[in-house]
C-alpha positions in Angstrom: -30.4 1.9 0.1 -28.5 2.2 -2.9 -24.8 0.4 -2.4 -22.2 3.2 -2.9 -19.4 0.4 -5.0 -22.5 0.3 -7.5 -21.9 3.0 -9.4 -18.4 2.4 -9.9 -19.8 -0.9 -11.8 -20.6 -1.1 -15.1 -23.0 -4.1 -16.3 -23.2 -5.2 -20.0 -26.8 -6.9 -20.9 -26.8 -9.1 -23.8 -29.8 -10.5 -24.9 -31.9 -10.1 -28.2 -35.5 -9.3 -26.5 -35.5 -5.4 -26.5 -38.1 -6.4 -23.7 -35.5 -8.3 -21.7 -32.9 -5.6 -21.9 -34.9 -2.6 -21.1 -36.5 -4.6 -17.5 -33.1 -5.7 -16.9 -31.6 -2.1 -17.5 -33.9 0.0 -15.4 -33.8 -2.3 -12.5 -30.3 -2.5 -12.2 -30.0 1.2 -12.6 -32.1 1.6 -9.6 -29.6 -0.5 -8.1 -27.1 2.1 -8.7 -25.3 0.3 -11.6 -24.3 2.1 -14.9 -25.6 -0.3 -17.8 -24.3 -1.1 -21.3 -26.8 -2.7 -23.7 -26.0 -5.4 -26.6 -28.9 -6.8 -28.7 -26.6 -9.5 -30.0 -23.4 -11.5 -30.0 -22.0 -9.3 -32.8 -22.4 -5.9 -30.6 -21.0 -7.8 -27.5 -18.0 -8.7 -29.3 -17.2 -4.8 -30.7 -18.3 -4.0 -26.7 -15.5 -6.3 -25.1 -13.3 -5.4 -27.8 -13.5 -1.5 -26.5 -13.1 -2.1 -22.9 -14.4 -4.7 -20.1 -17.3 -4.2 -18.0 -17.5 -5.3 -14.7 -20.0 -7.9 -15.2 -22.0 -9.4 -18.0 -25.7 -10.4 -18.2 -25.5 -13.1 -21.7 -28.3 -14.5 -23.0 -27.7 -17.9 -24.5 -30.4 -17.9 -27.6 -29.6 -15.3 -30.1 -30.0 -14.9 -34.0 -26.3 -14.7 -34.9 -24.1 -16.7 -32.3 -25.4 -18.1 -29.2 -24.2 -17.4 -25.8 -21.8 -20.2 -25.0 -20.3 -19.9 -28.1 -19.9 -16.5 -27.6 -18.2 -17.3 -23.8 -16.5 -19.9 -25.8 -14.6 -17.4 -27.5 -14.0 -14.7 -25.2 -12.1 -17.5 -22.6 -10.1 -18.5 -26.4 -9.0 -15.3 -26.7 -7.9 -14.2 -23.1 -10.8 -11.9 -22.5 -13.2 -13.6 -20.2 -11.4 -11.5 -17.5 -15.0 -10.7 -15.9 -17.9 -12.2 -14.3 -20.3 -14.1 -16.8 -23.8 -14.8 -16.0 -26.1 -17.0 -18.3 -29.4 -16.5 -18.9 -31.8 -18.2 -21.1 -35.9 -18.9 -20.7 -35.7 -22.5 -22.1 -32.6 -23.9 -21.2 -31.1 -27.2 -20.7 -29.0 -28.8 -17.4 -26.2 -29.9 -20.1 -26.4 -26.3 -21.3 -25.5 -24.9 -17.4 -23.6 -27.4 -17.0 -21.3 -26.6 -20.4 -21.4 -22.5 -19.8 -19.7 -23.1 -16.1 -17.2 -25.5 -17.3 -16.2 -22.7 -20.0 -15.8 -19.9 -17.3 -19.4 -18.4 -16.7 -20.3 -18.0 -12.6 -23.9 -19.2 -12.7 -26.7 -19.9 -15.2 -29.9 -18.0 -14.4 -33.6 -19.0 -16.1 -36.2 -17.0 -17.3 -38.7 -15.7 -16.1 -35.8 -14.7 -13.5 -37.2 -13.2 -9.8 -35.7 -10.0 -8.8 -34.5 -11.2 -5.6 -32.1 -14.0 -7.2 -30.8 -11.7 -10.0 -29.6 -8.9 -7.4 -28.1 -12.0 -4.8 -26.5 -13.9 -7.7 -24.9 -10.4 -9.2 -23.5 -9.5 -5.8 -22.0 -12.8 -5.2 -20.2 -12.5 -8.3 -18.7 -9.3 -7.3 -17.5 -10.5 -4.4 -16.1 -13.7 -5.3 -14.0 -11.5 -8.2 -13.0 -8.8 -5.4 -11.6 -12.2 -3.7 -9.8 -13.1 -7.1 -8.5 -9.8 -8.2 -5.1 -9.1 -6.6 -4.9 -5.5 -4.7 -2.3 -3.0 -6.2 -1.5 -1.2 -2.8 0.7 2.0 -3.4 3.1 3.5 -0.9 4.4 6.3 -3.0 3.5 8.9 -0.4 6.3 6.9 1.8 8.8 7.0 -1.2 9.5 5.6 -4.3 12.8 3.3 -3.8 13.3 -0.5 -3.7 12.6 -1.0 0.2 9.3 0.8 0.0 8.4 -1.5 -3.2 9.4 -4.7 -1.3 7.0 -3.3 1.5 4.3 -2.8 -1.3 4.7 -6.3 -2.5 4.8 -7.9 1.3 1.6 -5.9 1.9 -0.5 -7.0 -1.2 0.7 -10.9 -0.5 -0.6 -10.5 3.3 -3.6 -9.4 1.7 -4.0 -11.6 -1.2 -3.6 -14.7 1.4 -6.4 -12.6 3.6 -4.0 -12.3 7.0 -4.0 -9.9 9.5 -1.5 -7.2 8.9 0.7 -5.7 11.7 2.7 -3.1 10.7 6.0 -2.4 12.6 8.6 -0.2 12.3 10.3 3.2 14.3 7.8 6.3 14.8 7.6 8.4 12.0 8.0 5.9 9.3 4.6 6.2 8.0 2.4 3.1 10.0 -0.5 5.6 9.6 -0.3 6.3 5.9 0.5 2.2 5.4 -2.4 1.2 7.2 -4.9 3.6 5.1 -2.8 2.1 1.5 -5.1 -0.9 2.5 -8.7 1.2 2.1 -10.6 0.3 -0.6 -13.0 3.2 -2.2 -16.9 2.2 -1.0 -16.0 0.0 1.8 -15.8 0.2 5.4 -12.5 1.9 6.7 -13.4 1.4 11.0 -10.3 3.2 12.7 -10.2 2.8 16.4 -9.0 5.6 18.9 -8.1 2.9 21.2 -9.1 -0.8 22.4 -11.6 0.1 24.6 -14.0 -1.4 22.4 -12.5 -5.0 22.6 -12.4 -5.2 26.4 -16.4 -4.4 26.4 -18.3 -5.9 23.5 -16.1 -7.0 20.7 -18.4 -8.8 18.8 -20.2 -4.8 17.6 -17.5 -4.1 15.5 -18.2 -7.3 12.9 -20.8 -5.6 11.7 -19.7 -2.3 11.4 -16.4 -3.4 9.5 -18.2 -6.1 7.2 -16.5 -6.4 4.4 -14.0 -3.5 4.9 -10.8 -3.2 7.1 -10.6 -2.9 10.6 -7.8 -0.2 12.0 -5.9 -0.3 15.2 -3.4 2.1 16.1 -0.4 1.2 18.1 -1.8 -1.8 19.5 1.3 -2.4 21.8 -0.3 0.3 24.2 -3.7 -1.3 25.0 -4.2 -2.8 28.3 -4.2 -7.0 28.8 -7.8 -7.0 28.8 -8.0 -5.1 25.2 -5.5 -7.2 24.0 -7.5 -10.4 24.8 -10.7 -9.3 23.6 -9.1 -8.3 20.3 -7.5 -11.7 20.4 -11.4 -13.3 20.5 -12.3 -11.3 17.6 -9.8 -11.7 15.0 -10.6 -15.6 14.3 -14.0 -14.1 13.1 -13.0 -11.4 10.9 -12.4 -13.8 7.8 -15.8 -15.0 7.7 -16.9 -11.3 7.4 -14.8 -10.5 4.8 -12.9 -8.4 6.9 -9.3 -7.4 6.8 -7.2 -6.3 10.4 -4.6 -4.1 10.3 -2.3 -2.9 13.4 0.7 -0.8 13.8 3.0 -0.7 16.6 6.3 1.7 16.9 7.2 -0.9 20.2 8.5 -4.5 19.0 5.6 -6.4 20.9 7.9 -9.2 21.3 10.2 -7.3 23.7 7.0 -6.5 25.3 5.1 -9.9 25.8 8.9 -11.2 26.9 8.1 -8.5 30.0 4.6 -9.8 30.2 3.2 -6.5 28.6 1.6 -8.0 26.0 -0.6 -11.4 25.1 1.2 -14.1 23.7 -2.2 -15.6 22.4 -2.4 -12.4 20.1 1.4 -12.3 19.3 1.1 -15.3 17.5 -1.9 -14.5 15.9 -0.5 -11.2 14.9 2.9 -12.2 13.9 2.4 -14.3 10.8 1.4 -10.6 8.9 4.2 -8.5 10.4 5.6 -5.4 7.8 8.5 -3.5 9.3 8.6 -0.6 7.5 12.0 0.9 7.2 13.8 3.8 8.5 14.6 6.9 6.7 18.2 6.3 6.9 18.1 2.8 5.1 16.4 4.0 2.2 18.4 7.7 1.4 17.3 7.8 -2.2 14.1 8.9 -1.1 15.1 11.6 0.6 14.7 14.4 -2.5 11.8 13.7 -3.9 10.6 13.6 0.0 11.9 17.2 0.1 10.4 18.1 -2.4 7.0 16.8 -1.6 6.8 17.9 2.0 7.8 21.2 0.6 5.0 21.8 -1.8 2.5 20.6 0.9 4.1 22.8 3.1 2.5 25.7 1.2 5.3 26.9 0.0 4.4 27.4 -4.0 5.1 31.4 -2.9 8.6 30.7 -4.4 8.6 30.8 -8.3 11.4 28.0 -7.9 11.3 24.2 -6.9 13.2 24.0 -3.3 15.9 21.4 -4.8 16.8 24.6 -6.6 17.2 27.1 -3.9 19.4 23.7 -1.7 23.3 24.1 -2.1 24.6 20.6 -3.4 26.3 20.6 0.3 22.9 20.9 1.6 21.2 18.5 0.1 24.0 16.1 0.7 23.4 16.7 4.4 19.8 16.0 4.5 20.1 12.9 2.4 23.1 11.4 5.0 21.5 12.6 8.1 20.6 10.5 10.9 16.8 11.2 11.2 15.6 9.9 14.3 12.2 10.9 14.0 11.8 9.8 10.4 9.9 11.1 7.7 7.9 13.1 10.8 11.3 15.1 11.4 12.4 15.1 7.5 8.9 17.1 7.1 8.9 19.4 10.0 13.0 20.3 9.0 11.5 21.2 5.7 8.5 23.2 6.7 11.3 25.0 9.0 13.3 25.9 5.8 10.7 28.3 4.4 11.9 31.0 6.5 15.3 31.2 4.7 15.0 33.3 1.9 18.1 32.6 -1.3 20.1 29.8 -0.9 19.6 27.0 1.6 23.2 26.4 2.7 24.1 23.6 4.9 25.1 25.3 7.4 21.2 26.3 7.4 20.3 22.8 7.0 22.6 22.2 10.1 21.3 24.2 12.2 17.9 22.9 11.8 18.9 19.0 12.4 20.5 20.0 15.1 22.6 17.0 16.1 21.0 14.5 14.0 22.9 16.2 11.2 25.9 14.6 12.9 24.7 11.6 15.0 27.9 10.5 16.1 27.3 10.9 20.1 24.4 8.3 19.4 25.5 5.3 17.7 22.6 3.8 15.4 20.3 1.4 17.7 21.6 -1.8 14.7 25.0 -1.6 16.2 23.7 -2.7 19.8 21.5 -5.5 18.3 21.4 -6.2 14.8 24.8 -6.2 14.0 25.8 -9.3 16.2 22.9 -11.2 13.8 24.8 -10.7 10.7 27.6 -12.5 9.1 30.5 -10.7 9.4 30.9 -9.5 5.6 27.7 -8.1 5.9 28.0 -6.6 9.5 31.5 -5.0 8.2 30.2 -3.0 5.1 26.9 -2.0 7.4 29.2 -0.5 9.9 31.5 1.1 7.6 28.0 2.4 5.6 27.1 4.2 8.9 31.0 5.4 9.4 30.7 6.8 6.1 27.6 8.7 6.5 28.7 10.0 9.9 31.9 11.3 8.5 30.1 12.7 6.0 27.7 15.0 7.9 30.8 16.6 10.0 33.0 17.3 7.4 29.7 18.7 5.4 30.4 16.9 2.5 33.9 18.3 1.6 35.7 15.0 0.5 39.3 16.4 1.2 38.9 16.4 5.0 36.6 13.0 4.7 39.4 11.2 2.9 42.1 13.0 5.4 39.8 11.6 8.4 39.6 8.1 6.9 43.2 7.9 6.1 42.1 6.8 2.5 43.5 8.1 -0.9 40.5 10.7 -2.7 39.7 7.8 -5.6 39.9 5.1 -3.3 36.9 6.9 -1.0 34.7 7.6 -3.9 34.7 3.8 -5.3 34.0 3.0 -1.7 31.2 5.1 -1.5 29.7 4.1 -4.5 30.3 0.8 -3.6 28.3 1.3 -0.6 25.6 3.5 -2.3 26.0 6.5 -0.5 24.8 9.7 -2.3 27.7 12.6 -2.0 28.5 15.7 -4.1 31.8 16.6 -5.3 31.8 19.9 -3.7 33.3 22.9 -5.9 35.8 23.6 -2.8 37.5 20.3 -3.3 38.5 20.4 -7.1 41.0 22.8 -6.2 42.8 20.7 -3.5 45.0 18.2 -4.9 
C-alpha cells in the first residue's frame, strides 16, 4: 500500500546513467513519490538553486563535478537543508566515510536492492521529521501574545518529544489545541474515553504509530483507566508517538482527594499548557467576533459585524467577564444575528446576561491566585479586574466611571492604559466637562 506522506515528497535523482535515473524514477513513483531528475552536478545545482526537495538520490561519479564535491558545496553555502544519500557502483570506504562527515545520511552501492533503497529512504525521513522543529498554529484561539507564548510552550514540549497535557477553564479551546498537534498523513487516534486503557492498552501502539494519541478530559476517567494509561505512556516514545491530554479540572486538586493517580500526575505534569482565559487576553476579543460571526453564517449582511457594533458595544464584549470562554463569546455572537441595524450595548447586555457585569461573582484569581503574588503585582491585578467591572456597569461612559472611582477624567485614562484595558471615549462624554 502506497504511504499517503509520499506524495507530499518530492525526490531529486542525480546521477549521469539515463539508465539509473529512469529505474530509480519509476520505482519510487510506485512508491507514491513525485520525482525530479538531474543528469549531472550542473542541473542539480540550478535544481537546488530553485527550490529544495525533500530528499536527494546523488551519484558520486559524474563527468563535470562529482558527488562529494557537489555535497561539499551545498553544506558551504547553507543549502544542504535536506537529506543526502550517496550512491555510487565502485566506491571506496574512505569515500563513505568523507560524504557522511560532510552531511550526507548514508552511502548506498550499486547494484542497489530494492528493499534497502525504500528502508534507507524512509529512515531518512524520519530522522529529518525528528530534526525539523513543528510550527504549531493557534490562530483559531487568537492572535495576541498569551496565545503565541502557548504556541511556543507547545512546539518546545514537542520538539523535546513529552507528553502534552493541556489545562485550562472550559471553553478555552483544549479541543482545538490538541488537534494544532496533527500532522497531515499521520495517525490522529482520539479516544471517546479511557475504557480502552483499563482493558488492553498495549492495541493502541500500533494504531497510533508514528502519530499522536488524543485523550479528552482525562481528569474524568476511572482509577483503573488512569493506571493503565499510566503503563502505556513509557512506551509511546519508542513508537514515535506523541500523547496529548486536556483537562478543564486541575488534576492536582484531584489526586490531593485521591481522584486521580499520582504515578500519572507526575508523568503528565512535566508537559502541562494552561491555556488562558478569555478575560486575560481581551485583545482577541474582535477579531474573535468577527470570526465566530462569519462562521456563524451570517455573510447575509452586506457589512462586517464590527460595523453594525456601537463603540459602547464592543467595549462591553471586549471587558466582559466570560465565564464560559470563547464557547460563550461564540454562542453571544451567533445570538446577535437576530438584531437587525445597530448592535447597541444594551443588546449586547442583554445577551451576557450578568457576565456583562460580573461583579456578584468575584473572579476565581482573587480566592487563590492573588495570595501567590507579590503585592505590586497582586495590586494592579486587582485594580485590572475593578476596572473592567466598573466598566461593564457604567457601559463604558467614562464620566460616571471616573465619578465611581473618585478619580479625575485624565487621571482614569492614563490608568487604564497603563493597565491595557481597551475603552472607547464614548460621544456622550465629550460634552460633560
Amino acid at each position: 500500500m502506497v504511504d499517503p506522506r509520499a506524495a507530499q515528497r518530492e525526490i531529486l535523482i542525480v546521477d549521469d546513467e539515463v539508465g539509473i535515473r529512469e529505474l530509480l524514477s519509476e520505482i519510487l513513483q510506485d512508491e507514491g513519490y513525485r520525482v525530479a531528475l538531474a543528469e549531472n552536478a550542473g542541473e542539480a545545482r540550478a535544481y537546488r538553486q530553485r527550490q529544495q526537495p525533500a530528499l536527494v538520490l546523488l551519484d558520486i561519479w559524474m563527468p563535470d563535478t562529482d558527488g562529494v564535491t557537489l555535497l561539499r558545496e551545498w553544506g558551504a553555502n547553507a543549502l544542504l537543508t535536506m537529506p543526502v544519500i550517496m550512491m555510487s557502483g565502485h566506491g571506496t570506504i574512505e569515500t563513505a566515510v568523507e560524504a557522511t562527515r560532510i552531511g550526507a545520511f548514508d552511502f548506498l552501492e550499486k547494484p542497489i536492492g530494492l528493499t534497502k533503497l525504500l528502508s534507507t529512504i524512509a529512515r531518512a525521513f524520519k530522522t529529518a521529521a525528528k530534526k525539523e522543529p513543528r510550527r504549531i498554529s493557534l490562530a483559531q484561539l487568537g492572535a495576541g501574545p498569551a496565545i503565541r507564548e502557548t504556541e511556543r510552550a507547545l512546539e518546545a514540549l514537542v520538539a523535546a518529544r513529552k507528553p502534552v497535557l493541556i489545562l485550562g477553564e472550559a471553553g478555552t479551546g483544549h479541543d482545538v489545541a490538541a488537534r494544532a498537534l496533527q500532522t497531515q498523513g499521520v495517525p490522529f487516534v482520539a479516544l471517546a474515553n479511557g475504557a480502552r486503557f483499563a482493558n488492553n492498552p498495549l492495541t493502541l501502539v500500533e494504531e497510533a504509530r508514528d502519530g499522536v494519541l488524543y485523550c479528552a478530559e482525562v481528569g474524568q476517567y476511572t482509577r483503573a483507566e488512569q493506571k493503565g494509561l499510566a503503563f502505556l505512556l513509557p512506551k509511546l516514545e519508542r513508537s514515535n508517538i506523541q500523547f496529548v491530554a486536556t483537562s478543564a479540572e486541575p488534576l492536582a486538586n484531584l489526586a490531593t482527594e485521591g481522584k486521580f493517580d499520582a504515578v500519572l500526575l507526575s508523568q503528565l505534569s512535566p508537559g502541562a499548557v494552561v491555556l488562558p482565559p478569555l478575560r486575560a487576553r481581551r485583545d482577541d476579543i474582535p477579531a474573535l467576533v468577527e470570526r465566530f460571526w462569519r462562521a456563524a453564517g451570517a455573510d447575509e449582511r452586506a457589512t462586517p459585524l464590527l460595523a453594525s457594533l456601537s463603540p459602547a458595544a464592543l467595549t462591553m464584549l471586549a471587558n466582559a467577564y466570560w465565564p464560559g470562554n470563547l464557547d460563550h463569546l461564540q454562542g453571544v455572537v451567533a445570538n446577535m444575528q437576530v438584531v437587525r441595524g445597530e448592535i447597541t450595548a444594551d443588546h449586547v447586555k442583554r445577551l451576557l446576561g450578568e457576565a456583562a457585569s460580573p461583579n456578584q461573582v468575584l473572579a476565581p484569581e482573587i480566592t487563590t491566585r492573588f495570595f501567590e503574588m507579590p503585592l505590586r503585582e497582586a495590586r494592579e491585578a486587582f485594580e485590572r479586574i475593578y476596572f473592567e467591572q466598573l466598566l461593564g456597569r457604567e457601559q463604558s461612559n467614562m464620566s460616571k466611571v471616573a465619578e465611581r472611582a473618585g478619580l479625575e477624567r485624565t487621571h482614569l485614562y492614563r490608568k487604564l492604559k497603563q493597565l491595557n484595558i481597551r475603552f472607547s471615549r464614548r460621544t456622550d462624554d465629550s460634552a460633560v466637562s
